[in-house]
N, C-alpha and C positions, 0 to 999 in steps of 0.2 A: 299124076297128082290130081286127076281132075275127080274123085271121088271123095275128096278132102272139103270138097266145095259143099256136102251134105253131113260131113264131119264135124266141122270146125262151130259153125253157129250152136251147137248143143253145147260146148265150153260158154259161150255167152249168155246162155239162159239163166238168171239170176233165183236163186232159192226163194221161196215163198217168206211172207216173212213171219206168218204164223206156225210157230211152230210145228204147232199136230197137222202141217199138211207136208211136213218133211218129208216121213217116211215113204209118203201115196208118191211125193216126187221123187223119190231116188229110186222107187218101185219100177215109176214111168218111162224115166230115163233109163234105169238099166234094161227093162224090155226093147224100148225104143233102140238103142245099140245093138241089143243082142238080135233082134229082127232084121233090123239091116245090116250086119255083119253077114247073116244067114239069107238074106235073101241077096244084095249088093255085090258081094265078096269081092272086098274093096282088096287092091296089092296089098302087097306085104309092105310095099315103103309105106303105104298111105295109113294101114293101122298101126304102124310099127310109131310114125310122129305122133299120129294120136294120142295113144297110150304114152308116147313121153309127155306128151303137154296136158294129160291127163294126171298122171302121177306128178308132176312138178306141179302142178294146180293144188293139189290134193294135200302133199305132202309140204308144201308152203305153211299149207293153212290162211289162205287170203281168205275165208271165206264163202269162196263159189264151188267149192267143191260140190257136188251132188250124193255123194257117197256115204258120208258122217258130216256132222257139225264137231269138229275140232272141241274140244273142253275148254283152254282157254282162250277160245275167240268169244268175243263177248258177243250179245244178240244186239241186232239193232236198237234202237230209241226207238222206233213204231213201232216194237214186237210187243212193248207193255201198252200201246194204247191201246184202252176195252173197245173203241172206236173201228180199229184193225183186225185183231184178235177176235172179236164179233161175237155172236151169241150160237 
């Protein structure tokens, strides 16, 4: 279990909250994963939890997924400020 310890905090990375930077993040994240699967080669217990607390994240819909933004999860309250959202 001790390669879960490089696993886990990537579930707590929160989505940007500007939208048009979803994509570049779930880009990053899916590299990021996939590099260190390919280079780590973490057990089989330790990707096998992952991927369940990846899919139960995901398929929730709380929100944090990195994957898709869910359709009816609604965007935050600072995604419409031009403030956030920027120029």
């Amino acid at each position: 279990m001790y390669c879960l310890q490089w696993l886990l905090p990537v579930l707590l990375i929160p989505k940007p909250l500007n939208p048009a930077l979803w994509f570049s993040h779930s880009m990053f994240m899916g590299f990021y994963l996939l590099s260190f699967l390919l280079e780590r080669k973490p057990c089989t217990i330790c990707a096998l939890v992952f991927l369940a607390a990846l899919f139960l994240i995901c398929y929730s819909c709380w929100g944090n997924c990195f994957l898709y933004h869910c359709a009816d999860s609604p965007l935050p309250e600072s995604a419409h400020d031009p403030g956030v959202v920027g120029t």
